[in-house]
N, C-alpha and C positions, 0 to 999 in steps of 0.2 A: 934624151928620153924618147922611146918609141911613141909614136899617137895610139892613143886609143879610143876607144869610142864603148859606150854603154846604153843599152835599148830600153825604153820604160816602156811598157805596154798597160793602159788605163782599159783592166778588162772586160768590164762592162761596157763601153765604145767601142771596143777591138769585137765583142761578141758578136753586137749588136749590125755591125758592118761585114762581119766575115761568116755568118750562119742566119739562120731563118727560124722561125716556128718548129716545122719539120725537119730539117736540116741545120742542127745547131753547129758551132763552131767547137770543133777538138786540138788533143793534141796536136797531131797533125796538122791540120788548119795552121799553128802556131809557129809550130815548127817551120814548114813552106814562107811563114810571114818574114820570119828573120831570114830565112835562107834570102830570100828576093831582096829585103833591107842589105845583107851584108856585099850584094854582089852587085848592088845600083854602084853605076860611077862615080858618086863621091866617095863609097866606102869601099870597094872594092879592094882595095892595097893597103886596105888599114885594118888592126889587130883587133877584134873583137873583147872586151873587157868582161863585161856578162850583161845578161839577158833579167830587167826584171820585169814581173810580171804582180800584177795588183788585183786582186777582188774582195769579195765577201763571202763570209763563210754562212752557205744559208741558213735561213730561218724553220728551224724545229719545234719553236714551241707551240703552243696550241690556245686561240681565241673562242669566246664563246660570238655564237653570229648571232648578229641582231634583229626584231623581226621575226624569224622563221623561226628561232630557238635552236640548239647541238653546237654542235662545236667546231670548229677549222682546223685541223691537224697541217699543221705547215711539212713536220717533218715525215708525215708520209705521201707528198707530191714528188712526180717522176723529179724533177728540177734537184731535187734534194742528192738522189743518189748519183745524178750526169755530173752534180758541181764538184762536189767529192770526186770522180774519179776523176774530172779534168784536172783538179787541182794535186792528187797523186801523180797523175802521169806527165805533168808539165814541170813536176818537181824533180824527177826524173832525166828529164832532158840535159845534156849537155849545156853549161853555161847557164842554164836556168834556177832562179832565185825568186820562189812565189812569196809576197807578201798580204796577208788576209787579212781584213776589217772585219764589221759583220754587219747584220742587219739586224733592224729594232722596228718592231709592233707599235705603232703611234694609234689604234682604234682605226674607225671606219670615215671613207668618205663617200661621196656620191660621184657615180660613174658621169665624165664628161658629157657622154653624148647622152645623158639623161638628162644633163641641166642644159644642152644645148637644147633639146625637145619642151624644154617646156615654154608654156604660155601663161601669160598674165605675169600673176605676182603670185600664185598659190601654185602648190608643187607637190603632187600627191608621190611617195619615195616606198616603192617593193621591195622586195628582200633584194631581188638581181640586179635593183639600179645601185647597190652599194660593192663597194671592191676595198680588202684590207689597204689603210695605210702605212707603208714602208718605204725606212729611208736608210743610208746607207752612212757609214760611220766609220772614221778614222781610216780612210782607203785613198782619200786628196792628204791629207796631212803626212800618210805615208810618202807618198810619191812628191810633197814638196819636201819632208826631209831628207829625203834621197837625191832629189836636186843639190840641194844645201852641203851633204857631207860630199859626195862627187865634184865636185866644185872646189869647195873649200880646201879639200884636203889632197885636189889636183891628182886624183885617181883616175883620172879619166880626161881627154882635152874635149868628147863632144859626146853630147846628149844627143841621144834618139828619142822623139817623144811621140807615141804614140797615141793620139787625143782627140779629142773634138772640143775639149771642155775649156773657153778661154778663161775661167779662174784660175787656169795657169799659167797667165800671163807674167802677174808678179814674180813667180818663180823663173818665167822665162828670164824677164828682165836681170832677175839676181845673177844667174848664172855667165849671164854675157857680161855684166860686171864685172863679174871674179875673173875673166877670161876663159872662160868655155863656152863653145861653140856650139848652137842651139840647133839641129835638123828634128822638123817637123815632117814626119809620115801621111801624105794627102792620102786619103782610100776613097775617092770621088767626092767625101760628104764637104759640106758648105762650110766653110772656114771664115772667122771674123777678119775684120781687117788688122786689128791688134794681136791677131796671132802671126799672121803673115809679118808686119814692122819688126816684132821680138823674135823672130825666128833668124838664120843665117843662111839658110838653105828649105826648100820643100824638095821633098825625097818622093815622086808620086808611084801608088803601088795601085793595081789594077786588084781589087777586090773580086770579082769574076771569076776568074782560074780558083780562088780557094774557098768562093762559096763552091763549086762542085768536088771539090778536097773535101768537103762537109758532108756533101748529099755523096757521095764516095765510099767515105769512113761507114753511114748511116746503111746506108746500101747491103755494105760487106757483113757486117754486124747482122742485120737481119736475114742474110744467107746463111749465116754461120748460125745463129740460132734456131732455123728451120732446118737446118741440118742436123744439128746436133738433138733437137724434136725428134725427128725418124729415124736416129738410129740408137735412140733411147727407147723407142716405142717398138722399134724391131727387136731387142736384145727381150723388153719383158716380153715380145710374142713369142722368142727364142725359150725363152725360161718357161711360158706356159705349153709349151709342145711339151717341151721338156716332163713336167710333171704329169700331164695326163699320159707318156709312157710310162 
């Protein structure tokens, strides 16, 4: 039997490290991540199985805010329509298998650096000291069943896990059980030590090069959209000549 190997990518960590505020993490981004995973020297000579990828499918529905009074429209923030197309255009990709959770409205809390400001025991709370609570759902359970059948059913001899989150420790542990071989993706961030012991290899990727694959994509996007402004607005100056002959 040939080796093979298969890429879990936890896309909330993977975003969070490979894009910014301004400069979010795209297809592309993604693309570039597994090229550099596949060509590092442990995997280099080994057959690629496929590429999964995990998130959540954002949040549309709409809260009333408290306080100020009106309502929060989830599903008409920018975030809403980026996530949707990342997760078309990454379904897309070669080898690529996106698996979606979602996210779910738990009410409101009070902003951190609100409750660090305060003094005493009394805590006066404005409309802007509060931010929706949300949490994220069935997108770990995904990617530990996906450990589990990979493993189990010896579809694969090594996981690529791409993480920060060590509650996948136990999963790690499972799978080196069953006899598959656990490679851990470093992108600079701080790694427990119990992820390092249940790992078999760390695979380190320079995060750098593909946050400017970000600000890149971001860049191109907004040329192309100021382009296509001017020569939309040139065609209706074209059509008003037009009519006052």
């Amino acid at each position: 039997m040939n080796t093979c190997y298969a890429v879990l990518i936890d896309g909330g960590f993977a975003k969070r490290k490979l894009g910014t505020a301004p400069n979010p993490a795209t297809a592309e981004t993604f693309d570039e991540l597994v090229k550099r995973i596949a060509g590092s020297p442990e995997l280099e000579a080994i057959r690629l199985h496929r590429v999964y990828y995990y998130d959540s499918m954002p949040l549309e529905a709409s809260a009333e805010k408290p306080l100020e009074g009106g309502s929060l429209e989830f599903g008409k923030q920018e975030i809403v329509g980026r996530s949707k197309k990342l997760f078309s255009l990454l379904s897309r990709l070669p080898m690529f298998a996106v698996r979606l959770g979602e996210l779910s409205f738990n009410g409101w809390t009070v902003n951190n650096r609100r409750l660090d400001r305060a003094q005493g025991k009394q805590l006066t709370i404005s409309a802007e000291d509060l931010k929706p609570a949300i949490t994220q759902k069935g997108v770990d359970m995904r990617i530990g069943m996906d450990i589990a059948a990979l493993s189990l059913k010896k579809q694969v001899q090594i996981i690529v896990l791409v993480t920060g989150d060590s509650d996948f420790v136990p999963c790690m542990k499972f799978a080196r059980r069953e006899g598959t071989q656990l490679y851990l993706v470093h992108l600079g961030h701080r790694v427990k030590d119990s992820m390092y012991e249940h790992s078999d290899r760390v695979i380190e990727i320079d995060p750098r090069p593909l946050q400017e694959i970000s600000k890149v994509v971001r860049q191109t996007a907004e040329q192309q959209a100021r382009a296509e402004a001017q020569a939309e607005a040139e065609a209706e100056e074209v059509l008003a000549n037009l009519e006052k002959e």
